[in-house]
N, C-alpha and C positions, 0 to 999 in steps of 0.2 A: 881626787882620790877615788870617790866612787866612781866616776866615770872609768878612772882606769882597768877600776875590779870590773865593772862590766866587759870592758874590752877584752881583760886578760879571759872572763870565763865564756864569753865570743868565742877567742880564737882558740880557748880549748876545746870547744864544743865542737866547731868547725875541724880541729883536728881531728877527732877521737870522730865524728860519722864519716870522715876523709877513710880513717883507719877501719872501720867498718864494712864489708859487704856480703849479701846473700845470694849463698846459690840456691836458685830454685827447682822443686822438684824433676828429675827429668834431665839434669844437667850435673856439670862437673866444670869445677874452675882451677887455671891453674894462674899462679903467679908471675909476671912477668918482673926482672928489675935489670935495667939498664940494659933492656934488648936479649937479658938472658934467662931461663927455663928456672925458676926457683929448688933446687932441689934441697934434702937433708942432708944430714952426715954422713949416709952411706952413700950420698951422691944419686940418690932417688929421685925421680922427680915427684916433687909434693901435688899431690891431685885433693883436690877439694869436695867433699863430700858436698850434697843439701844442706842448706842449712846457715847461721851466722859465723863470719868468719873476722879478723885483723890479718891487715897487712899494714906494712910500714906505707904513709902518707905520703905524696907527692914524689917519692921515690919506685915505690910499684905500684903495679898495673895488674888487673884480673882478666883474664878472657875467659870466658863462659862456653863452655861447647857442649853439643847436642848431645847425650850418651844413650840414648834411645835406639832402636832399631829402625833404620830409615828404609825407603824403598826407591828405588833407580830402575825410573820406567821411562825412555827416552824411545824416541821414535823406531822403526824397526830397521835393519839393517842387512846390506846384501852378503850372502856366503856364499863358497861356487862349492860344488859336491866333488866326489873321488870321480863322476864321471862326467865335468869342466858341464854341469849346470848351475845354474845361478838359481838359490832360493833367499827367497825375503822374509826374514826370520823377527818376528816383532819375542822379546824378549822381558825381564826383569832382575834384579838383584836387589835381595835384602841385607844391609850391613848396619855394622854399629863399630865404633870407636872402640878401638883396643886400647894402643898406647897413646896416651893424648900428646904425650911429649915427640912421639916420632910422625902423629897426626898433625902437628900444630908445626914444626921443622919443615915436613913437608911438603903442606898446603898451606899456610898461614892461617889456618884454621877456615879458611874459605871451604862452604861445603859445595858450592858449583864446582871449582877448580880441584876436589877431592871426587867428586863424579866424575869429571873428565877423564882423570885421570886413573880411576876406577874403570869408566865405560871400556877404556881402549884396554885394560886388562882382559877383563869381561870377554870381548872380542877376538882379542888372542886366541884365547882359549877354545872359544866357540870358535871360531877358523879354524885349530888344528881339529877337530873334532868333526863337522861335516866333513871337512877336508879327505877326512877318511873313511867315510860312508858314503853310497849310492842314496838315491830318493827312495829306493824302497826297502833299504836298514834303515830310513831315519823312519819313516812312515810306518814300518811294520813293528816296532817292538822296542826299538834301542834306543827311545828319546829318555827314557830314564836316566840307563848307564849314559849317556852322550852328558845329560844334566848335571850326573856326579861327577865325571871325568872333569869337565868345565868348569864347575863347584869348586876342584881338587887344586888347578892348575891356577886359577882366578885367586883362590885362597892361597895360595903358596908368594905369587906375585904383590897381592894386596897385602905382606906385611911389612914391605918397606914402607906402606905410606900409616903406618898402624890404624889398620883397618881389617877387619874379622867380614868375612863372608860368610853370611849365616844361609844364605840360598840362592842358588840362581833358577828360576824357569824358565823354560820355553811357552811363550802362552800359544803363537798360531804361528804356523808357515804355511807363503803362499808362493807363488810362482808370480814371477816377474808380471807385467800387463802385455809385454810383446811377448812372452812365454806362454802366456795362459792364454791369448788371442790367436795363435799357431796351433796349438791344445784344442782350441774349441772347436776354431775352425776342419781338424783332420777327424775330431770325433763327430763333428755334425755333417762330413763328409762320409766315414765310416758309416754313422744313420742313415745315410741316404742312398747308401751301394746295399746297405740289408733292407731298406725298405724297397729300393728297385728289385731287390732279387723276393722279398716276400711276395710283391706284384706281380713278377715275372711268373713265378709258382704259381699264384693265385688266376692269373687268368689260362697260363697250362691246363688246370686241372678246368676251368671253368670252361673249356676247349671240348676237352675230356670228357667230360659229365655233357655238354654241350652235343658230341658225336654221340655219345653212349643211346641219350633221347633220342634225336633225328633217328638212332638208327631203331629203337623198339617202336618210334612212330611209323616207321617203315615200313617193320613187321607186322603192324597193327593192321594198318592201314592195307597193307597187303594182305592180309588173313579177313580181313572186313570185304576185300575187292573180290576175295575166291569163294568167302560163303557166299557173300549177295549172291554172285554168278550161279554157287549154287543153289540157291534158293529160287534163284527167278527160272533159269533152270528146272528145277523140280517144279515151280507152278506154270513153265509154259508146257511142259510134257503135262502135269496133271488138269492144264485147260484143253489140251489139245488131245487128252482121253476124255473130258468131259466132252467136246466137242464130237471126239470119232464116235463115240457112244450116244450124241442124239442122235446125230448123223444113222448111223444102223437103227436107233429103233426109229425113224420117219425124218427121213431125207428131202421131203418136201418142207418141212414144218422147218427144218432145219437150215435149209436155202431160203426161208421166208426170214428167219430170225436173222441170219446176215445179210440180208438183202435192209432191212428194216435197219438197222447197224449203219451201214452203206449210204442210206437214205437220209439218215440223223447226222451224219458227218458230211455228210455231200452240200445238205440245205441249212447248216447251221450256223450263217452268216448271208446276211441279205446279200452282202456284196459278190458273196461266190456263183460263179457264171460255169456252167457245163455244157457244153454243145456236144451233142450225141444225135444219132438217128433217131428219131422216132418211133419204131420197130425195134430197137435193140434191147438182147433181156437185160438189160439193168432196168426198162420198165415195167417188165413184163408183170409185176404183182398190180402196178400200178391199173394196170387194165383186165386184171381178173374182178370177177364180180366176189369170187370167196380162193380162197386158199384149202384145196383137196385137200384131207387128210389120209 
């Protein structure tokens, strides 16, 4: 007998924590029984607060879903713009669970196969949307509106799968690798036709500045060539009144002094050899005993 009161308060026990379960903060549970959505009397579906709840044992079932706001950041993705370019759009979405009953019908509460199915929403949208701008409305100014419009169209689609779109962003777009390597290459081409033409310029002028010098060296150089001349000039005329002016006051004295000159330049090298007469007046001082005045 006591054995059995054990047993019987066993299988109550084992019933009653069967009938027993807790939704944890952060979450929402709904009932399953025999494969169908629990609802009440107006035919609602019963969604499950936080918190300790009863269902019937061994006949239902709980599933527990996320009611948080999640985020859907999946790799980036290609769009071709209104003028047939291809940009690589890395993107995001923030959602959370609306209807759990048309979330859980759905997707089977599966949250990968509810992003799938999310992402290619997602997509839609943002395809009609570059679709209809150039690279430089997305890049100038309308990635906002492009973000709302996509928001708009994302959230109208995502509520068959009862799913609330609380944001979508754009984080970065780039250009393809065969796009941007085409890109780089014409702009590092474009540097290199303005830097030939800066050179081109730069050694013009350095041409320029180049002639400008040669040519005031020229003038230099030729105003340096007509003073000298004149200068040497002016002291061969003023040695040559020096000279006519000994010359007048004693013309002897004055044939002795170049003759002496004559003498100094004749014999100022042992090696210099002159053969002359011996009588001839280039010696004639040579054989005066004095020089008349």
């Amino acid at each position: 007998m006591k054995n059995l009161l054990v047993a019987i308060i066993a299988v109550a026990a084992f019933i009653l924590i069967s009938a027993l379960f807790v939704v944890p903060e952060g979450q929402r549970g709904i009932v399953i029984q025999f494969g169908k959505i629990q609802r009440d009397a107006q035919q609602q579906v019963v969604v499950y607060e936080p918190g300790l709840h009863l269902k019937i044992p061994f006949i239902e079932s709980v599933r527990k879903l996320d009611a948080r706001i999640q985020t859907l950041d999946d790799a980036a993705d290609r769009f071709v713009t209104a003028e047939k370019k291809d940009l690589l759009v890395d993107s995001y979405v923030k959602w959370r669970i609306k209807d759990f009953a048309a979330y859980f019908l759905s997707t089977g509460g599966n949250t990968a196969q509810a992003e799938v199915l999310l992402k290619q929403y997602i997509n839609n949208g943002l395809r009609t949307e570059f679709g209809a701008r150039t690279i430089q409305e997305i890049v100038s100014g309308e990635r906002t509106e492009l973000m709302e419009r996509a928001l708009q169209q994302a959230g109208e689609a995502a509520k068959e799968l009862g799913i609330a779109v609380v944001d979508v962003r754009v984080k970065q777009i780039n250009l393809p690798n065969e796009v941007s390597s085409s890109i780089f290459a014409r702009m590092e081409a474009e540097r290199h036709a303005v830097a030939r033409e800066h050179r081109s310029k730069g050694r013009e002028k350095a041409e320029v500045i180049k002639a400008d010098v040669d040519a005031r060296v020229t003038v230099m150089v030729a105003d340096a060539e007509r003073n000298s001349r004149t200068v040497r000039g002016e002291g061969d005329a003023l040695a040559a009144k020096v000279y006519a002016d000994a010359y007048n006051k004693n013309a002897e004295f004055f044939s002795f002094v170049r003759s002496m000159e004559a003498y100094r330049n004749s014999f100022n090298s042992k090696d210099d050899i002159l053969v002359v007469q011996p009588d001839n007046d280039f010696f004639k001082y040579m054989k005066s005993d004095k020089v008349q005045n």
